[in-house]
C-alpha positions as CSV (number, residue, x, y, z in Angstrom):
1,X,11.7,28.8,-14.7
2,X,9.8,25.8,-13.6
3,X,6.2,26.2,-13.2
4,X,4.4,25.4,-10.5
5,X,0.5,24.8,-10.6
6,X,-1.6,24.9,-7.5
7,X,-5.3,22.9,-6.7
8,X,-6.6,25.3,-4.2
9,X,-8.6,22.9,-1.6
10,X,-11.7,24.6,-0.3
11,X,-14.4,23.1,2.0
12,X,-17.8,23.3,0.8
13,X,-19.8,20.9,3.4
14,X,-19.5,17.8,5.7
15,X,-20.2,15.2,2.7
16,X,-19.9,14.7,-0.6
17,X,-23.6,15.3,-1.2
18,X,-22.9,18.9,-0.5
19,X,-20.5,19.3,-2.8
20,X,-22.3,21.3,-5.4
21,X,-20.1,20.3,-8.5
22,X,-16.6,18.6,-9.2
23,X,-15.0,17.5,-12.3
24,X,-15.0,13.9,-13.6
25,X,-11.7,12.2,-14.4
26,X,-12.1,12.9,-17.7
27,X,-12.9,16.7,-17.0
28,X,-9.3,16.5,-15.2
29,X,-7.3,15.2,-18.4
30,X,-8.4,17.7,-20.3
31,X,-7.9,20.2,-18.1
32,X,-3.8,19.8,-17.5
33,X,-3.5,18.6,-21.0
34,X,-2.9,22.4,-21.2
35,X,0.3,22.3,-19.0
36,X,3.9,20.4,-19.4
37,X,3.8,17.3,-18.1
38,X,6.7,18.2,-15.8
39,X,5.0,20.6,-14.2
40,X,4.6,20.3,-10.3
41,X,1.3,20.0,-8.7
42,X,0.5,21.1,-5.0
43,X,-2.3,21.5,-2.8
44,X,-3.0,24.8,-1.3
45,X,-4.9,25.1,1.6
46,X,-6.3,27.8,3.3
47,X,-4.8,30.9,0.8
48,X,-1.1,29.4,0.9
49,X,-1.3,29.2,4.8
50,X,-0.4,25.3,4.3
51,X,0.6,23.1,1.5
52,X,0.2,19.7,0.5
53,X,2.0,17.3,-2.4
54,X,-0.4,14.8,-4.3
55,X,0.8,11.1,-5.0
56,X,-0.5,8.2,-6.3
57,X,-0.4,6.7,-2.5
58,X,-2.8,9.9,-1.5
59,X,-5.5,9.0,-3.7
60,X,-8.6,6.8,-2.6
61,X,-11.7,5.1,-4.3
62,X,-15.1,4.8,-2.9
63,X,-18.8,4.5,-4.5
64,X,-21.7,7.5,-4.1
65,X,-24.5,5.8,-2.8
66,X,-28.1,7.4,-2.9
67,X,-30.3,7.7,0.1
68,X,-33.2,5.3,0.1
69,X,-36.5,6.9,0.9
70,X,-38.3,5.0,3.9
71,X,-41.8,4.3,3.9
């Protein structure tokens, strides 16, 4: 049997700074270093109402930028 392992993606506000907490890349590696490297990763959205694949073309970088206080 193949297994399958699932990222449930959940909404948690309308910008990153109200995200209260993610993992860091190197929170990630550990993390699967638990499964098979075959194993298949999908997202699941919305309890299994919709699904999405992840690929290398999927992901994106940016920069977290703090507000600056005006006088």
């Amino acid at each position: 049997m193949t297994q399958i392992l699932y990222l449930n993606a959940m909404r948690e506000g309308y910008g990153i700074d109200q995200v209260r907490r993610t993992m860091t890349v190197g929170d990630l590696i550990c993390f699967l270093e638990q499964y098979d490297e075959d194993t298949k990763v999908y997202l699941k959205h919305d309890g299994g109402y919709t699904y999405g694949g992840i690929t290398e073309c999927r992901f994106e970088e940016g920069e977290e930028f703090e507000e600056e206080e005006c006088d």
